[in-house]
PAGUSE-576332 format. One record per residue: residue in one letter; y, z, x negated of N, C-alpha, C, O, CB in turn. Coordinates in pm, 1 decimal, always signed. Glycine has a CB too. Example, Ala and Ser with C-alpha at 12.3 -4.5 7.8 and 13.67 -1.06 7.14 Angstrom:
BEGIN
  senu      n.py      n.pz      n.px     ca.py     ca.pz     ca.px      c.py      c.pz      c.px      o.py      o.pz      o.px     cb.py     cb.pz     cb.px
     A    -569.0    +780.0   -1319.0    -450.0    +780.0   -1230.0    -330.0    +780.0   -1320.0    -331.9    +846.5   -1423.6    -447.3    +904.6   -1130.8
     S    -225.0    +708.0   -1285.0    -106.0    +714.0   -1367.0      +3.0    +787.0   -1290.0    +113.8    +803.9   -1340.9     -59.8    +572.5   -1408.4
***
This chain:
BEGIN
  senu      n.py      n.pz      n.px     ca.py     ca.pz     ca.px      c.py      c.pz      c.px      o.py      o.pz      o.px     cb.py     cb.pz     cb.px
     X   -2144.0    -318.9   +4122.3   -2059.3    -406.7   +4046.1   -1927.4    -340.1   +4010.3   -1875.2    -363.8   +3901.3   -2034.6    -533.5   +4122.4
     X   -1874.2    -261.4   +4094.2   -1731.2    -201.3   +4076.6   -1745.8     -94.6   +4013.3   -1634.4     -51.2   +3984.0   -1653.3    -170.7   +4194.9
     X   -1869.3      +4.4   +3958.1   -1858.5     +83.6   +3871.5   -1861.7     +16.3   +3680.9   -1823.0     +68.2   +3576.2   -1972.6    +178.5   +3922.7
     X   -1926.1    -115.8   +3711.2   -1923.6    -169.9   +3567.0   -1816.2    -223.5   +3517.6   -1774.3    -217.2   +3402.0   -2009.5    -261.1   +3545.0
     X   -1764.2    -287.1   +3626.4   -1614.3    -322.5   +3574.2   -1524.3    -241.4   +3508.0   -1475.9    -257.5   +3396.0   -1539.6    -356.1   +3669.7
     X   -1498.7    -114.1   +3622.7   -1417.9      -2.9   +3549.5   -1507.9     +48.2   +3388.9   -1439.2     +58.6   +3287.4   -1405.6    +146.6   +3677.1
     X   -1610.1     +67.1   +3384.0   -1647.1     +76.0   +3250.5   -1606.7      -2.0   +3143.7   -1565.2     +32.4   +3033.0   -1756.0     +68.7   +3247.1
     X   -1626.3    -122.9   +3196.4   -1574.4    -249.7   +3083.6   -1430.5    -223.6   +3069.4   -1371.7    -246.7   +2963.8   -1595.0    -426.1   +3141.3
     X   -1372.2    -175.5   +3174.9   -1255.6    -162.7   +3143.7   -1186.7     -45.3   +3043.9   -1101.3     -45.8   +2955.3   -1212.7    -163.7   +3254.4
     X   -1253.0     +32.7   +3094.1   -1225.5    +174.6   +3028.1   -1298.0    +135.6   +2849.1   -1222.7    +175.5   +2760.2   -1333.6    +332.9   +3141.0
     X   -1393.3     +84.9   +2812.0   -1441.8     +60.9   +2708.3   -1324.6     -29.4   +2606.2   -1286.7      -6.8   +2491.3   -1573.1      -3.5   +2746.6
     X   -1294.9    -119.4   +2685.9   -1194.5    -215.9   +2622.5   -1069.0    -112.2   +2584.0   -1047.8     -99.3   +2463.4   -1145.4    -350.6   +2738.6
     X    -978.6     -32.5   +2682.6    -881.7     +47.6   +2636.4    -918.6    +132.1   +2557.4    -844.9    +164.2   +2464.1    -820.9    +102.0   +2717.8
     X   -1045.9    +190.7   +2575.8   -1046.2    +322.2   +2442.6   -1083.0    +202.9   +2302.8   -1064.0    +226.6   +2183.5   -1226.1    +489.6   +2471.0
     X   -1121.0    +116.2   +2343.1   -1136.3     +28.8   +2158.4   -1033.6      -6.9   +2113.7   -1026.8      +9.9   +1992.0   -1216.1    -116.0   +2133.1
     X    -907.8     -70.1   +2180.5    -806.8     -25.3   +2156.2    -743.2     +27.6   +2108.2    -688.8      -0.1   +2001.2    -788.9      -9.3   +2182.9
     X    -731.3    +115.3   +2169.8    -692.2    +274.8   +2128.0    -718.6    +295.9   +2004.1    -623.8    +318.4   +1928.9    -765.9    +388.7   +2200.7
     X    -866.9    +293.6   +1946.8    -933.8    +325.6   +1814.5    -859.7    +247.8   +1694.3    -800.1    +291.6   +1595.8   -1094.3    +281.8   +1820.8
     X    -882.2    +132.3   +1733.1    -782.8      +7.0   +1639.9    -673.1     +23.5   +1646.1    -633.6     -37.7   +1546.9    -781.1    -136.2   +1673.2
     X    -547.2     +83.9   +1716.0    -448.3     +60.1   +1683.9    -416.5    +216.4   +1619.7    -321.7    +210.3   +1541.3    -371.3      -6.9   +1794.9
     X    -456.5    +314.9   +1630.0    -493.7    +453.7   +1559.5    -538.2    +451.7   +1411.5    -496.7    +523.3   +1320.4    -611.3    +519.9   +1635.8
     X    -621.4    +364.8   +1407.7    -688.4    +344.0   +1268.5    -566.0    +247.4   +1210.6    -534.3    +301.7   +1104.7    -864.0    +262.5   +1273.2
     X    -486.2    +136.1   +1228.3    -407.0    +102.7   +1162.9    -313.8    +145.1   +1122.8    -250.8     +93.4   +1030.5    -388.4     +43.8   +1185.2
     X    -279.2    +257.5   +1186.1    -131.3    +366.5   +1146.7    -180.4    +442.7   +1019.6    -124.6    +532.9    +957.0     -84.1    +508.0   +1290.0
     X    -299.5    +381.4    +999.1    -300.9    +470.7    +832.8    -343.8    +416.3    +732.4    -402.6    +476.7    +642.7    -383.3    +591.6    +815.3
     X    -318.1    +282.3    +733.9    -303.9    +203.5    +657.7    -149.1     +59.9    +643.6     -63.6     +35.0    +728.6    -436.9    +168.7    +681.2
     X    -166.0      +4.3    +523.7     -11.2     -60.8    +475.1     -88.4    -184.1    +497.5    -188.1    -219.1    +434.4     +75.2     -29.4    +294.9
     X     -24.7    -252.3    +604.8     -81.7    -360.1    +637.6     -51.3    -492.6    +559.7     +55.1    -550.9    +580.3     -56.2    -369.8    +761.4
     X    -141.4    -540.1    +472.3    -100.1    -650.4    +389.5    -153.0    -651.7    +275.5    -238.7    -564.1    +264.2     +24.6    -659.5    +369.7
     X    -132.9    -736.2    +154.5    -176.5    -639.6     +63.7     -29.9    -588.3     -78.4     +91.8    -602.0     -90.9    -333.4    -726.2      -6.6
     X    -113.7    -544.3    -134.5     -46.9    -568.9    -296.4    -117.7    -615.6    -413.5    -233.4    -582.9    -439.8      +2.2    -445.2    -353.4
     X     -31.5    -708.4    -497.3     -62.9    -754.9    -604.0     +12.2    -709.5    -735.7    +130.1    -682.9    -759.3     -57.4    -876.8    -581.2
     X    -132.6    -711.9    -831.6     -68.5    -673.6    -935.5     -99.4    -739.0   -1029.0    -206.9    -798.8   -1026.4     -75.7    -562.9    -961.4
     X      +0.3    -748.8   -1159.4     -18.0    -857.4   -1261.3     +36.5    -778.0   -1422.4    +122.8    -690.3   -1426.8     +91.3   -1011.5   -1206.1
     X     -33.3    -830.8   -1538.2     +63.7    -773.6   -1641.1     +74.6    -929.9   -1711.3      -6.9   -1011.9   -1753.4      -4.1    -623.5   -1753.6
     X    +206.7    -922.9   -1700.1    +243.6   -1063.8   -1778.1    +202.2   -1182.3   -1682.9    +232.9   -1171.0   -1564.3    +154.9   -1081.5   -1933.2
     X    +118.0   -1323.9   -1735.8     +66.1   -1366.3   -1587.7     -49.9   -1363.2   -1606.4    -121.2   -1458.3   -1574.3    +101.3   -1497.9   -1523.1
     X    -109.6   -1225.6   -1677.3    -287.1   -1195.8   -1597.0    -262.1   -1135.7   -1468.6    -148.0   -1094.2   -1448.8    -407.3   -1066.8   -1687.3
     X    -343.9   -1124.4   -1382.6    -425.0   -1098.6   -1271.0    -462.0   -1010.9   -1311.1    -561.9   -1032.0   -1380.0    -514.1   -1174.5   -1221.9
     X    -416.4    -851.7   -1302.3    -479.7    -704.6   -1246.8    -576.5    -699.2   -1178.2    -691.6    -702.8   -1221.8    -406.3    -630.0   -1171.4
     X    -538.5    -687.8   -1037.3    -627.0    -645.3    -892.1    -504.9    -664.8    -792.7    -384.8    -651.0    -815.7    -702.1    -456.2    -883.5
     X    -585.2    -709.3    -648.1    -541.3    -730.9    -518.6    -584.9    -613.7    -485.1    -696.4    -569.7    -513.2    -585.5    -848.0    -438.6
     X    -468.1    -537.1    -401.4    -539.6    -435.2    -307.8    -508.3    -432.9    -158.5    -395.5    -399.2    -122.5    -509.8    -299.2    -355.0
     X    -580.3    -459.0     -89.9    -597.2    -490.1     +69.1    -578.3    -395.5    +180.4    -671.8    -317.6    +198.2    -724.8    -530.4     +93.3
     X    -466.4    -385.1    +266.8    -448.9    -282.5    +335.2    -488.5    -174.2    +305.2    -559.7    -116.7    +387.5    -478.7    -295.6    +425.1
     X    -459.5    -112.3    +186.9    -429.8     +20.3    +143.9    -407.3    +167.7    +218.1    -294.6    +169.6    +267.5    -330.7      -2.7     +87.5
     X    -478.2    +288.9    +240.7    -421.9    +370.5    +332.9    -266.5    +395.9    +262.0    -217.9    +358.2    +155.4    -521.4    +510.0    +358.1
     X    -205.6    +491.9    +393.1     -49.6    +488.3    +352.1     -38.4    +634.1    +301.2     +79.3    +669.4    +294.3     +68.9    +450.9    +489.0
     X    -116.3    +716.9    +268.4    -122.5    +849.0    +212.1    -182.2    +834.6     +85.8    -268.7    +748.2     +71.2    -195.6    +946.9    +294.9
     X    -145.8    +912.6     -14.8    -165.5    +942.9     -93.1    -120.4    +854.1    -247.7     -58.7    +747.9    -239.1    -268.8    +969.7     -51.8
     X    -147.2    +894.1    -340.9    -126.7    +825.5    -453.1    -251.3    +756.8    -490.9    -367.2    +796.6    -479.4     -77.5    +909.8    -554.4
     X    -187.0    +600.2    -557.8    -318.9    +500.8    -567.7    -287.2    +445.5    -715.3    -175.7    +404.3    -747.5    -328.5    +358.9    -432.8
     X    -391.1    +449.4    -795.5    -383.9    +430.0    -931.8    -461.5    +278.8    -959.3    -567.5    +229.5    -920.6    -454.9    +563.6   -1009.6
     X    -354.2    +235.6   -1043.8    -374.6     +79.9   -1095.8    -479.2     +86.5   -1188.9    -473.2    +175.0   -1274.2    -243.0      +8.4   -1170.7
     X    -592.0      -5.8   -1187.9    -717.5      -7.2   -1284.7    -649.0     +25.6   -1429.5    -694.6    +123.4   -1488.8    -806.1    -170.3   -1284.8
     X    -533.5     -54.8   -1496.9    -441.5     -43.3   -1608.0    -286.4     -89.0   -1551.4    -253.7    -121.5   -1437.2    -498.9    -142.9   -1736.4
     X    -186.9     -76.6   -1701.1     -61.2     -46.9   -1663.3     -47.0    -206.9   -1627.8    -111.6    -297.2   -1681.1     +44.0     +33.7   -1780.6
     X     +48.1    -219.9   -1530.2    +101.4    -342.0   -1470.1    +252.5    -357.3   -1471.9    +328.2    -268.6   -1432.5     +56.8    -349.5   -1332.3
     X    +301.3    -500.8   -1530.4    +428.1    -530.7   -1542.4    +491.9    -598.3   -1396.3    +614.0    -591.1   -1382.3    +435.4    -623.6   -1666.9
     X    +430.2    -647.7   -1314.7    +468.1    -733.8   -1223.2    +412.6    -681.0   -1066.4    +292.0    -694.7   -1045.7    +412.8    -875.4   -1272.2
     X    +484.2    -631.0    -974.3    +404.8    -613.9    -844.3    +484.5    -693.2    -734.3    +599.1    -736.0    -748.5    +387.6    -450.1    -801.1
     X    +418.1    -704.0    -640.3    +395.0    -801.4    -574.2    +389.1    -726.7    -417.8    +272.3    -747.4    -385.1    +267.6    -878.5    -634.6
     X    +439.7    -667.8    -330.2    +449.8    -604.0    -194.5    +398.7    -668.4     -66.6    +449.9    -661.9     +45.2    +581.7    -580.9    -171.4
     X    +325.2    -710.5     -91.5    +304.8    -828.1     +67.1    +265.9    -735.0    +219.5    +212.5    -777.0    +322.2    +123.8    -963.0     +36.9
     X    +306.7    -620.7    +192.3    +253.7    -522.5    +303.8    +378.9    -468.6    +358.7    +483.6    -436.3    +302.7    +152.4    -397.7    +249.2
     X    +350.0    -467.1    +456.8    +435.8    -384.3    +601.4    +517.2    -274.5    +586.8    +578.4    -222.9    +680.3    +340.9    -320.7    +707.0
     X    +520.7    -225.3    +436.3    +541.7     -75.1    +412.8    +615.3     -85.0    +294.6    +577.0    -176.0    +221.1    +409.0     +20.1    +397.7
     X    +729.0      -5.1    +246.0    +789.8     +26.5    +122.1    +730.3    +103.0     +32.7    +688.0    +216.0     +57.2    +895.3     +77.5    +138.0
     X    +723.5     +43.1     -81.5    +627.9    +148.1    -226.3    +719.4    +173.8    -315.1    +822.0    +109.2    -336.3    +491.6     +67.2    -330.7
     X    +675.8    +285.2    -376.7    +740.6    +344.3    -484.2    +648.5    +335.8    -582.3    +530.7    +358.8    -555.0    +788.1    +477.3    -463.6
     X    +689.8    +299.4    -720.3    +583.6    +276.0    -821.4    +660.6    +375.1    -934.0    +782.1    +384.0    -951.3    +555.3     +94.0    -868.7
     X    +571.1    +435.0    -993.8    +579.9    +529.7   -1071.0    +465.2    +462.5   -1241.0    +372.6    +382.2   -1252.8    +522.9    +680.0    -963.0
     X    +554.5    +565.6   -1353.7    +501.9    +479.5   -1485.2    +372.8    +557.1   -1473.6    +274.5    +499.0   -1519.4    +595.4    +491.1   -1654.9
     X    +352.1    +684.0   -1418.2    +215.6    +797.2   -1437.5    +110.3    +761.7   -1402.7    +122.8    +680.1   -1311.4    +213.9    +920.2   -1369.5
     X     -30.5    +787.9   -1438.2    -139.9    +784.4   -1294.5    -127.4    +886.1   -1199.8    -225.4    +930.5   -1140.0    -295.8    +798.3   -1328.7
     X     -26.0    +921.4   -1184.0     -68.9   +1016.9   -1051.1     +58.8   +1057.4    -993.4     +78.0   +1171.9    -952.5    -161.7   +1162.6   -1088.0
     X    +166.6    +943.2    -988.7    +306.5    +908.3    -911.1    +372.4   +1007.0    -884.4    +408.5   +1049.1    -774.5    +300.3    +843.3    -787.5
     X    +405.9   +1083.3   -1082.4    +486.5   +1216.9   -1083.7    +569.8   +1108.3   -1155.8    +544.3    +995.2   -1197.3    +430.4   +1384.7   -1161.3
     X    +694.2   +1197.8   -1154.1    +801.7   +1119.3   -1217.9    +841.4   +1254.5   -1342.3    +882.2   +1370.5   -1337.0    +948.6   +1064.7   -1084.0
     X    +795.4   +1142.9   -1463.1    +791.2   +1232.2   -1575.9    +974.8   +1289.4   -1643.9   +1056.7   +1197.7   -1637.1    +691.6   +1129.7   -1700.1
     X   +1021.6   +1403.3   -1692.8   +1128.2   +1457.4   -1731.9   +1175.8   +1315.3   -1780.8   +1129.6   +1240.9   -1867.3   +1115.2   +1584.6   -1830.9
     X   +1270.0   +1304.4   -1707.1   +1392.7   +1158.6   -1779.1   +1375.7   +1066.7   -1751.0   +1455.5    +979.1   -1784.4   +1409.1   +1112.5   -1915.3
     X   +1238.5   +1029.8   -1657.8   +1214.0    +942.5   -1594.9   +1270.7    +921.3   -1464.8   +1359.4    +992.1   -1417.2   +1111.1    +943.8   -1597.7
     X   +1202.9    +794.3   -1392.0   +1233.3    +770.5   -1218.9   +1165.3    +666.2   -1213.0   +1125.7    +596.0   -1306.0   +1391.8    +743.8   -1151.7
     X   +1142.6    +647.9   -1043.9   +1040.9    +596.8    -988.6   +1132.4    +451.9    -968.2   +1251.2    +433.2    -994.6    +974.3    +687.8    -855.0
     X   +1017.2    +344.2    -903.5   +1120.1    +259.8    -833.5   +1066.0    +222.8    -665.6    +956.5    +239.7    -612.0   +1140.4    +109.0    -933.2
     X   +1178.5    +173.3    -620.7   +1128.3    +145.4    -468.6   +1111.8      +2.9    -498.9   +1149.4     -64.9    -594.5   +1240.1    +183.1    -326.9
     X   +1052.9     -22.0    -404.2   +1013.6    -171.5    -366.3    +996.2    -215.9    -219.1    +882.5    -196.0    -176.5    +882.2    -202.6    -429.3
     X   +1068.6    -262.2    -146.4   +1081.3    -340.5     -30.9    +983.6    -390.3     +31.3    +926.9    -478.5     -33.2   +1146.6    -428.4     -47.2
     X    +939.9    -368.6    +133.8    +779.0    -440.9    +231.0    +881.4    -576.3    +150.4    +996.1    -588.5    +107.6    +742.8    -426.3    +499.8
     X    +739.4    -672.2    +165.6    +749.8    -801.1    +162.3    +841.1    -855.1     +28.5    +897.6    -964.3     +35.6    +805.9    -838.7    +297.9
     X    +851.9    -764.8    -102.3    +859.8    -799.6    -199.5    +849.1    -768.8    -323.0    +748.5    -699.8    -339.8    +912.6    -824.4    -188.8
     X    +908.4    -788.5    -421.5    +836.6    -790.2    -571.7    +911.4    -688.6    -622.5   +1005.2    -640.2    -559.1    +844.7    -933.0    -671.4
     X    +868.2    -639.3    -767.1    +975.0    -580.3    -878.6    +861.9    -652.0    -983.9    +743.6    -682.1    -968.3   +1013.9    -368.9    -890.8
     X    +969.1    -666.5   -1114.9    +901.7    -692.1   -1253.5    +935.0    -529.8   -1354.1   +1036.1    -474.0   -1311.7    +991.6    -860.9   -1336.7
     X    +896.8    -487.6   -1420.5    +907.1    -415.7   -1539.5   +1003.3    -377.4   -1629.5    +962.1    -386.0   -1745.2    +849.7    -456.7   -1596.4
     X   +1112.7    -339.6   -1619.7   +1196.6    -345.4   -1772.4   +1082.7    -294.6   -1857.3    +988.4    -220.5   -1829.7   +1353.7    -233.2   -1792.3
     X   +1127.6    -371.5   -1997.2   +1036.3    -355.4   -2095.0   +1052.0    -158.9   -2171.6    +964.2     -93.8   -2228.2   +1080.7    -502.2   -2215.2
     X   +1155.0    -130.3   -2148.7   +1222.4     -16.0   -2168.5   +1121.3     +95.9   -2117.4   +1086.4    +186.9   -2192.5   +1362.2     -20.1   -2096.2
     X   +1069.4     +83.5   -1967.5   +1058.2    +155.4   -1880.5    +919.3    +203.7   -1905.8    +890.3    +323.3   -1903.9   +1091.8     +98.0   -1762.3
     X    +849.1    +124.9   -1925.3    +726.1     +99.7   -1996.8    +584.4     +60.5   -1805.9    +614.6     +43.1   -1687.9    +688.6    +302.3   -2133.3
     X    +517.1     +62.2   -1840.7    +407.6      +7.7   -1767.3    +376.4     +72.6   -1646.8    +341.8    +190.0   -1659.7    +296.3      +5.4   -1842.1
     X    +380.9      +7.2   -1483.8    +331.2     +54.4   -1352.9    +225.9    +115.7   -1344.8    +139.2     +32.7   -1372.3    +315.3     -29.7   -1271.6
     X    +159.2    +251.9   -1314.7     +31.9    +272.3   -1383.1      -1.5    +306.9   -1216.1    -104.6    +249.7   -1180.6     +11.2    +402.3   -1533.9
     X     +62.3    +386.4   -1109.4     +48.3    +406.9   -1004.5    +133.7    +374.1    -877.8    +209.1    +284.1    -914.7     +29.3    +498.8   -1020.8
     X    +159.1    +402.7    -746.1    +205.7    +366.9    -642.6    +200.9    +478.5    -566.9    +100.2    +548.3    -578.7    +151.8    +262.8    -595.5
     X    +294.6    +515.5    -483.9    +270.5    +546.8    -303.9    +326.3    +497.2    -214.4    +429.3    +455.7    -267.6    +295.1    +662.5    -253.3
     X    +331.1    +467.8     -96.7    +453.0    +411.4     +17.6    +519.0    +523.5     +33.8    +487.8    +642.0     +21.9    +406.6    +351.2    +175.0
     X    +617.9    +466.2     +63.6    +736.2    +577.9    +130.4    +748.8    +589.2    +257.0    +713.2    +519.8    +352.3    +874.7    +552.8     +99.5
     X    +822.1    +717.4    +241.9    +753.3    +786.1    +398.7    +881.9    +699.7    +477.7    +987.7    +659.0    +429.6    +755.4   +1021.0    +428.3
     X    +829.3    +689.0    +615.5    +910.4    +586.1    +697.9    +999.8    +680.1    +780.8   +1080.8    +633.5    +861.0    +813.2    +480.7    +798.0
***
């Protein structure tokens, strides 16, 4: 009996372990995106690496995740000559200047 316990036990901490490992690489929450008031795409705990490209350009985002994003007008979250990116706050929004022209990609910022 006392060798299964410690197993159960040891099983429970390494699953643990796995789950809270696997969440450090992802933005817990999601983001929403909108152009005007269509409905883009929801994207659902997102990993926190790399650059993530919007199906099309989006005027309205929406931060509901754990993590700060930077949204860029490019698909591939370069910031073009004369341009700049914008930040956006875990747990909130930016809209578009019309100027700026259309959200096309994202990354989080590094913490």
């Amino acid at each position: 009996m006392r060798a299964s316990r410690s197993l159960a036990a040891l099983t429970a901490v390494a699953s643990l372990g796995i789950a809270l490992t696997a969440c450090q690489d992802q933005a817990s929450g999601t983001v929403v995106a909108h152009t005007g008031a269509r409905y883009v795409e929801t994207l659902t705990n997102p990993p926190i690496r790399g650059c993530h490209r919007f199906r099309e350009g989006v005027t309205n985002i929406k931060n509901y995740t754990l993590s700060s994003m930077l949204l860029y007008t490019t698909p591939d979250c370069t910031v073009p000559p004369g341009g700049s990116r914008i930040y956006v706050d875990m747990q909130s929004s930016d809209q578009v200047v019309p100027a700026s022209g259309l959200w096309r990609s994202f990354s989080f910022a590094p913490e």
